[in-house]
C-alpha positions as CSV (number, residue, x, y, z in Angstrom):
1,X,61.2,54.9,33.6
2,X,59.4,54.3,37.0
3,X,62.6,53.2,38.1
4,X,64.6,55.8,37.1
5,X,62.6,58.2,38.7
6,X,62.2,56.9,42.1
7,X,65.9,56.4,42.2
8,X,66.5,60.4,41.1
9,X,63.9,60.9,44.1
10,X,66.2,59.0,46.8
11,X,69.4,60.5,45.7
12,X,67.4,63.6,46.2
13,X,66.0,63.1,49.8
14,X,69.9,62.2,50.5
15,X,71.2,65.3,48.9
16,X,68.8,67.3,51.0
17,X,69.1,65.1,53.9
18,X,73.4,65.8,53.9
19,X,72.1,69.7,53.5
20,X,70.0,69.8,56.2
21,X,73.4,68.2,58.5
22,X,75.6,70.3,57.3
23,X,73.3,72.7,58.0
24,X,72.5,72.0,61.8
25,X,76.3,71.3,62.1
26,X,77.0,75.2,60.7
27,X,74.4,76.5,63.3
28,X,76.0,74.7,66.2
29,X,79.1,75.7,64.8
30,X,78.3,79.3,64.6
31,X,76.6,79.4,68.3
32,X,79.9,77.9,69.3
33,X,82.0,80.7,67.3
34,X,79.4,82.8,68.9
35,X,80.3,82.2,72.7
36,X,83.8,82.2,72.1
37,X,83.5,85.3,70.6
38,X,81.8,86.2,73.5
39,X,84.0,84.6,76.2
40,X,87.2,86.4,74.8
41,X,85.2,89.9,75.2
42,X,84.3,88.5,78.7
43,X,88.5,88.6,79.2
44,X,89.2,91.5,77.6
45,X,86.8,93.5,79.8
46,X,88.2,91.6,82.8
47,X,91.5,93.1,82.0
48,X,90.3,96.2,81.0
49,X,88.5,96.1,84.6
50,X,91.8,95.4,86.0
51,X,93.9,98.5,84.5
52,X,90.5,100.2,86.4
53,X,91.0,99.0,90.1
54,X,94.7,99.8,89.6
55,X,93.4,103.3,88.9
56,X,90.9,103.6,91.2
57,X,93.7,102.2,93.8
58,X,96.6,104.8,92.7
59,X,94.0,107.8,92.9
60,X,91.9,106.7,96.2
61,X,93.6,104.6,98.7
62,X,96.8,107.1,99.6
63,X,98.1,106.9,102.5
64,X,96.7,103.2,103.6
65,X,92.9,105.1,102.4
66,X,90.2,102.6,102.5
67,X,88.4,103.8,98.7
68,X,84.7,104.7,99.6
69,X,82.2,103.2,97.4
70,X,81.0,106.3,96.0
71,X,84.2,106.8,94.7
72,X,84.6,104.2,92.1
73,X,82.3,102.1,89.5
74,X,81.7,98.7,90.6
75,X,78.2,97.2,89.0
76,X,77.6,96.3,85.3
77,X,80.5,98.7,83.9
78,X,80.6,98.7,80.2
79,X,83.5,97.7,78.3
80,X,82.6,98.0,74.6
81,X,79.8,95.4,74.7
82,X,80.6,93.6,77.4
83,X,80.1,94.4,81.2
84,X,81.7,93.6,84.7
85,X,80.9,93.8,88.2
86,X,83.7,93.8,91.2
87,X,82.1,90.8,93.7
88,X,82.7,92.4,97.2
89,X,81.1,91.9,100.8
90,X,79.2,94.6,102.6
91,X,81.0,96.5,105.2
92,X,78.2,96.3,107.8
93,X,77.9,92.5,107.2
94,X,74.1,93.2,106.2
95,X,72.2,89.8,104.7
96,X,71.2,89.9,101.6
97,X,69.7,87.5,98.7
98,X,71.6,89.5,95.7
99,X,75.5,90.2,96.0
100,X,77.0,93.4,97.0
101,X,79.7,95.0,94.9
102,X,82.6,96.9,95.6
103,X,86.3,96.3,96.5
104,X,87.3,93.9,99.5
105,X,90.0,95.0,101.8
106,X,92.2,92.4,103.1
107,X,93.3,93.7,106.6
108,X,89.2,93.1,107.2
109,X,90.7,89.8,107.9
110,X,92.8,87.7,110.2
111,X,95.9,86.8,109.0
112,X,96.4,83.2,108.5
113,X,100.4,83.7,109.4
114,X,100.0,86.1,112.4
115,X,96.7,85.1,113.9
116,X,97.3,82.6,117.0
117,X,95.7,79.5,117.9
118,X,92.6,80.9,120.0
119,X,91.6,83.8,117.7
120,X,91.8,81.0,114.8
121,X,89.6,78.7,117.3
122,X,86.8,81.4,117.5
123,X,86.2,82.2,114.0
124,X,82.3,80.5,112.9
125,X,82.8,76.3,112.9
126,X,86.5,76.4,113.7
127,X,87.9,73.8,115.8
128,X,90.9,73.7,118.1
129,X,92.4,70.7,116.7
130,X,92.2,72.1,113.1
131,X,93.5,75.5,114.3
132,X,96.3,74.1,116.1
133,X,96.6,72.4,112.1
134,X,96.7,76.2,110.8
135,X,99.6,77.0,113.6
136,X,102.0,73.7,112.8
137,X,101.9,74.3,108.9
138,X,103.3,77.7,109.6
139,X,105.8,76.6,111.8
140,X,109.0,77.8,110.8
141,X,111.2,75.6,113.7
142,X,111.1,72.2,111.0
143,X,109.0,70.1,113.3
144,X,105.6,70.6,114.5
145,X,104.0,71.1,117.5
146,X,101.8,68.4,117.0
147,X,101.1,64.7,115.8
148,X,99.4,64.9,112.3
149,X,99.9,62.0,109.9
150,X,100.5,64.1,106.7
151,X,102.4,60.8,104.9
152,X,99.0,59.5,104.8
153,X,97.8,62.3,103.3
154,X,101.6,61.7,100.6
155,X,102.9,64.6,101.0
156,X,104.8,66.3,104.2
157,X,103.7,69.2,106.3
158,X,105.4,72.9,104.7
159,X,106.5,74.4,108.1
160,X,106.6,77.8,106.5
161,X,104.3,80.8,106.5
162,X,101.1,80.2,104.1
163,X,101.7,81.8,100.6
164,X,97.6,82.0,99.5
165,X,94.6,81.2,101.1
166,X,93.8,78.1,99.2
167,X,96.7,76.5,100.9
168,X,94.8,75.4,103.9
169,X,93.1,72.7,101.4
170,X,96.4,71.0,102.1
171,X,96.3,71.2,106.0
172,X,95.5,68.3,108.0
173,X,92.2,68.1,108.9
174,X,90.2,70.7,105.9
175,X,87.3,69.7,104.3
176,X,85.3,72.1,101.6
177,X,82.6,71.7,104.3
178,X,84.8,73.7,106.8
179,X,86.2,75.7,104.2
180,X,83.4,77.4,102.0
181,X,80.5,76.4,104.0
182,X,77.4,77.0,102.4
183,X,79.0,79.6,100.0
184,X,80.0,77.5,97.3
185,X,80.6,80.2,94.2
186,X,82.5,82.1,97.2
187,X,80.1,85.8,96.5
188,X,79.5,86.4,99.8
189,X,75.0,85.4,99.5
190,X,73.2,82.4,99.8
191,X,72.4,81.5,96.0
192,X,69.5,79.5,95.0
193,X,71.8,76.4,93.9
194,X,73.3,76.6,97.5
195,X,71.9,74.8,100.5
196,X,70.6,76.0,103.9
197,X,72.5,73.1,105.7
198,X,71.0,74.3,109.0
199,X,68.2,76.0,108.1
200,X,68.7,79.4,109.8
201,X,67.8,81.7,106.3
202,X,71.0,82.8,106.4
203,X,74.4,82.3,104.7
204,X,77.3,80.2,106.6
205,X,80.2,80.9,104.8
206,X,83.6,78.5,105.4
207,X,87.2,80.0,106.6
208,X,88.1,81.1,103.4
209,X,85.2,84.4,104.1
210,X,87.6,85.0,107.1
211,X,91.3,84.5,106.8
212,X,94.2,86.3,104.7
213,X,98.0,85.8,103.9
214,X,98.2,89.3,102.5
215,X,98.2,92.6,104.8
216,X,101.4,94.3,105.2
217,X,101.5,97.8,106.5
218,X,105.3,99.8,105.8
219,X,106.6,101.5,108.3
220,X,108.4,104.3,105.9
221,X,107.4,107.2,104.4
222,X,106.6,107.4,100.4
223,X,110.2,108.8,99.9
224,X,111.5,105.8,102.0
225,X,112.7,107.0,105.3
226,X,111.4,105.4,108.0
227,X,108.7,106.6,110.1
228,X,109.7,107.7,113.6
229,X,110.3,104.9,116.1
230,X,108.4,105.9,119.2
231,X,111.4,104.1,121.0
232,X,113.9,106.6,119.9
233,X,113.8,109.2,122.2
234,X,115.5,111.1,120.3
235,X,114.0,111.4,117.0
236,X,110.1,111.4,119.1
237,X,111.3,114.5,120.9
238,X,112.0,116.4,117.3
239,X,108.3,114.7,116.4
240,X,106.6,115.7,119.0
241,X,108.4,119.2,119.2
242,X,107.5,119.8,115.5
243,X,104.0,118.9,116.2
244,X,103.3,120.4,119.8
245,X,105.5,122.9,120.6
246,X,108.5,122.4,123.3
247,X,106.6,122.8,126.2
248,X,104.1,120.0,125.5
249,X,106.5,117.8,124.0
250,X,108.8,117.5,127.3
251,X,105.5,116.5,128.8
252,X,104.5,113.8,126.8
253,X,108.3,112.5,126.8
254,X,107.5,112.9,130.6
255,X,104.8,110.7,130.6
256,X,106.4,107.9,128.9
257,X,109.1,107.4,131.2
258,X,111.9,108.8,128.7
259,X,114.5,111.1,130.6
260,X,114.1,110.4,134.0
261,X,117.3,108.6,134.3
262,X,115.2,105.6,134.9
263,X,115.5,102.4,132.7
264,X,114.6,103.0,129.0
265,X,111.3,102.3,128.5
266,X,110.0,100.4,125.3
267,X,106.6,100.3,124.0
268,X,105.7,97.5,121.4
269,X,102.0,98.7,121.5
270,X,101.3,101.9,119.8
271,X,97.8,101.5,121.6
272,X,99.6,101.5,125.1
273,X,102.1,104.1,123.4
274,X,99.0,106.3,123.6
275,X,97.6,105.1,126.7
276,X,100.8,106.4,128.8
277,X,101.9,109.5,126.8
278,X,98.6,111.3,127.8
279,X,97.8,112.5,124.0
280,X,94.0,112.8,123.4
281,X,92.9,111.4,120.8
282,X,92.9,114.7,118.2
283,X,96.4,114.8,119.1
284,X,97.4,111.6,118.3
285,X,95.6,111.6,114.8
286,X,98.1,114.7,114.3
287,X,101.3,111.9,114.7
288,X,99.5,108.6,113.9
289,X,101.1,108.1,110.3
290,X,104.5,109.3,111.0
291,X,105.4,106.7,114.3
292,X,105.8,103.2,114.4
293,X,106.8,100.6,117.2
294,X,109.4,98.8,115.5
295,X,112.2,98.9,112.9
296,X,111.3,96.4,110.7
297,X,110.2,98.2,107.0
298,X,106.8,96.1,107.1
299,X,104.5,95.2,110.1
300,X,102.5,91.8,108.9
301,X,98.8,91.2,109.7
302,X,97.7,93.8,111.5
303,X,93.5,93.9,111.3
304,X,91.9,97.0,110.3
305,X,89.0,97.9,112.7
306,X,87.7,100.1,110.0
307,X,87.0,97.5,108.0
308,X,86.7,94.4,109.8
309,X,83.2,92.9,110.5
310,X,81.6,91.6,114.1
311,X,82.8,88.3,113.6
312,X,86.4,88.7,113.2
313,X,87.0,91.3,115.3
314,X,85.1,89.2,117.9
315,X,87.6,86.3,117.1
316,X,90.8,88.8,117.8
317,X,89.2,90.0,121.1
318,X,88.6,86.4,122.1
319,X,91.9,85.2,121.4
320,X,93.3,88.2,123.2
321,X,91.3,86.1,126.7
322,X,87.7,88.5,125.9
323,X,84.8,86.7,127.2
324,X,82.5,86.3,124.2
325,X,79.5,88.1,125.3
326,X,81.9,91.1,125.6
327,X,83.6,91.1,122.7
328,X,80.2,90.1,120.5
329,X,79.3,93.4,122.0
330,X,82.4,95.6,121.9
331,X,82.4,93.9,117.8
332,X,79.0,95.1,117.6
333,X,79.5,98.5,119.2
334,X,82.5,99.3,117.4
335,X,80.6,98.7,113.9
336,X,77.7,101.2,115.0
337,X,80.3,103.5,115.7
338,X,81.9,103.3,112.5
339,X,78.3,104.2,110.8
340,X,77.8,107.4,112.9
341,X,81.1,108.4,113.0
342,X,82.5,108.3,110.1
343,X,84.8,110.9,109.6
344,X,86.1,109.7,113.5
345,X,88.5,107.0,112.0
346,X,91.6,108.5,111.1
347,X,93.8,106.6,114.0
348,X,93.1,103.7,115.6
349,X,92.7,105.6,119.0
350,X,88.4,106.2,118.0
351,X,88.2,102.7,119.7
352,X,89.0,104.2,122.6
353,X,86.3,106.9,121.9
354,X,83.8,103.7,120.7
355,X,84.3,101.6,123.9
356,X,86.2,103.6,126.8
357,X,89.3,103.3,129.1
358,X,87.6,100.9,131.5
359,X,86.8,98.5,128.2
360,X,88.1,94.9,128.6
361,X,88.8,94.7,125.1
362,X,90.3,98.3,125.2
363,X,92.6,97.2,128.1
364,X,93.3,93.3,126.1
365,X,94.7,95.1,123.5
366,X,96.6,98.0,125.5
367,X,98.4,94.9,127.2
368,X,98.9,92.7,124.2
369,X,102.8,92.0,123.7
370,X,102.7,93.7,120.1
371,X,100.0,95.3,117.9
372,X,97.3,93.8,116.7
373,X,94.9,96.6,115.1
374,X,95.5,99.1,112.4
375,X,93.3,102.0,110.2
376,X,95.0,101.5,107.2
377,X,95.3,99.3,104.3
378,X,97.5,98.3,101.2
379,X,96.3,95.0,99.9
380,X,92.8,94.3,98.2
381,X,90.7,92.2,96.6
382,X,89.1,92.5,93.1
383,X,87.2,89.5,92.5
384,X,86.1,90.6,89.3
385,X,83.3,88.9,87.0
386,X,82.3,90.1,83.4
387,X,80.1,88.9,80.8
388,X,80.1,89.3,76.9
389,X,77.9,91.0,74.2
390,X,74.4,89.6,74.6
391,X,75.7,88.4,78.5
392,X,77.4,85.4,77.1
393,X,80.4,84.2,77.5
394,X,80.7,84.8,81.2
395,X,84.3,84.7,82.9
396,X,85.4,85.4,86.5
397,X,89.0,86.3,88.0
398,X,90.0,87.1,91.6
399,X,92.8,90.1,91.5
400,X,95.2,90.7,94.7
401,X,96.2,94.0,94.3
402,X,99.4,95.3,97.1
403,X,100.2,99.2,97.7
404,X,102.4,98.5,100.1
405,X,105.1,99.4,98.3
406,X,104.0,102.3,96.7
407,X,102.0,102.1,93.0
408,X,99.7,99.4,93.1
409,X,101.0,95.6,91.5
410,X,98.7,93.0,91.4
411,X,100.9,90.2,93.6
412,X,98.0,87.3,93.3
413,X,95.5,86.1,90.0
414,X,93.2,83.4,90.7
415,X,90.5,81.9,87.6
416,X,87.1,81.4,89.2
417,X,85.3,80.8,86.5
418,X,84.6,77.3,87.4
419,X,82.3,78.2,90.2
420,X,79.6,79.1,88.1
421,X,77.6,82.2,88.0
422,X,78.4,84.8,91.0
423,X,76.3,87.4,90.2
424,X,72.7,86.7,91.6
425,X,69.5,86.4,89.8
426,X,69.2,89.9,89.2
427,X,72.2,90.5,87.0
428,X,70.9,87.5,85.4
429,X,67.8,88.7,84.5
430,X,68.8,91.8,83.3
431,X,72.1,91.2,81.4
432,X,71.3,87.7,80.4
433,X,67.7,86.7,79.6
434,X,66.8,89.6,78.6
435,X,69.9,90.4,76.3
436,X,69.8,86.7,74.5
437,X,69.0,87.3,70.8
């Protein structure tokens, strides 16, 4: 009988012991349901965020309309039980530890296919040699300009225009180093996970903070006629007739050069366009979206100076032969403009305004062989981040969103989930620690 029973007790402690697996197995099982659960909210509020900026973009940036932060949502939006935030830069380029959220316009940039060697150069830990890199990938002629063993690398250089920004991982000479810098989740702030490689307290970020592929500005109206081509006398007469009246029209056409029997004159710079015609600047603002300088339908990379911050504009002005303690300054000058001026920026004549007609950097750009500056844009970023019920679940996706043909499409999706949590500690702390059951 003793026997009997201590066998009964065994097969008992197994029968429990199998429970208690099956058990913790169920539990894991159900945490694991649990974030799935949570991740496919994550997505669905993602795309619901989506439909959002393509709203927010079809109702506030007409017109090549910059949308103002007040505007739009952009921080912990609820979507059912699940929340997102829009990962943007601040306009004023102002350090912070937490990120700032918002919409990012892309003409803030320099374009990786328009942008030349020197302006490249000039951008924070650039080099010539891998600039010069940038320029022969791009090359459209079939051979490059330069000697770069890409068969090492087993593949061959593209010699066409760069088609995303993550293309320059394939460029002779990149490293994540030069890059991303110290921002390695790409959110614009200097996380506590991320190193201070030199020690300054600030963040360095890599090339990627700097560069686009994606501004395009039409030069047609929304019904699809072309904008007036200050090159055709003709059709700027009627313009400037309809605007100014006769008298002041034949004066401005004066001014130009156009109908003094003289050769034609042709202006490629709608900033030296303004410069000889005599127009102030109030009436310019009156013709600024209806002219362009050429007849192509799109005018590629073209830098918004409402937009851009003191480093890249400091890059254009340097590449354009601006020493840099001028054009640090002129960069700086133009951003405190921007902040007290605000409703000032309609055309980009306010630079003249900002810096004057003896700038060097006004006068760089008035001589330039084409235009290199613009006040309005029709591509942006939505790098948007969401989290789930209970802030699990957490899912992050980078939206390229392109007006330039009229209703916003998104043209560009990138996953950047895999770069780990983007949001700072503070979102953390409030939508995750604090919201764990």
């Amino acid at each position: 009988r003793g026997s009997v029973l201590i066998l009964v007790l065994w097969i008992s402690i197994g029968l429990v012991a199998i429970a208690l697996y099956f058990a913790q197995s169920m539990t894991y099982e159900l945490r694991a349901s649990d974030n799935r659960t949570s991740g496919l909210a994550s997505e669905q509020a993602i795309e619901g965020a989506a439909r959002y900026v393509s709203y927010v973009l079809a109702t506030y940036a007409t017109n090549g309309a910059v949308p103002l932060q007040n505007e739009y949502a952009s921080e912990a939006v609820q979507v059912g039980d699940s929340r997102f935030w829009l990962i943007g830069r601040d306009p004023y380029g102002l350090a912070s530890t937490e990120p700032y959220f918002g919409l990012v316009d892309e003409a803030s940039k320099l374009s990786l296919n328009r942008a030349g060697t020197n302006a490249l150069s000039y951008l924070p830990n650039m080099t010539l040699d891998f600039a010069s890199a940038i320029v022969d990938w791009r090359n459209t002629n079939g051979s490059g300009a330069y000697s770069l063993d890409y068969n090492s690398l087993g593949y061959a250089d593209k010699f066409y225009p760069f088609e995303t920004v993550d293309e320059l991982r394939l460029v002779y000479g990149a490293t994540m180093d030069l890059l991303v810098g110290e921002d390695l989740n790409r959110n614009g702030v200097l996380d506590a996970n991320e190193k201070d490689l030199n020690g300054n307290g600030a963040l360095d970020p890599g090339l990627f903070e700097y560069v686009t592929v994606y501004s395009r500005q039409p030069n047609f109206h929304a019904d699809g006629t072309m904008l007036t081509n200050v090159n055709d006398q003709a059709q700027l007469r009627g313009l400037l007739q309809d605007t100014f009246g006769s008298s002041r029209a034949s004066d401005i056409m004066t001014r130009l050069g156009f109908g003094g029997g003289g050769p034609p004159t042709t202006y490629n710079n709608l900033l030296r366009f303004f410069a000889a015609s005599g127009l102030s600047t109030s009436e310019y603002t009156q013709i600024a979206y209806a002219i362009t300088d050429t007849t192509n339908r799109y005018t590629n990379g073209l830098l918004n100076i409402n937009t851009a911050g003191v480093t890249v504009m400091t890059a254009l002005f340097m590449g354009l032969g601006v020493d840099e303690s001028t054009a640090v300054s002129a960069a700086q000058q133009l951003v405190n403009y921007r902040q007290q001026n605000p409703g000032n920026l309609t055309a980009i004549t306010w630079i003249v305004d900002a810096l004057g007609n003896n700038s060097t950097v006004v006068q760089a750009l008035e001589s330039a062989g084409r235009d290199f500056i613009t006040t309005q844009s029709f591509q942006f970023a939505a790098d948007i981040a969401a989290v789930g019920p209970f802030g699990r679940g957490y899912r992050r996706v980078k939206f390229i969103y392109d007006l330039s043909e009229g209703s916003p499409k998104i043209i560009y999706r990138q996953d950047l989930s895999r770069l780990g949590w983007a949001l700072g500690e503070k979102a953390r702390e409030t939508w995750v620690t604090r919201q764990s059951p």
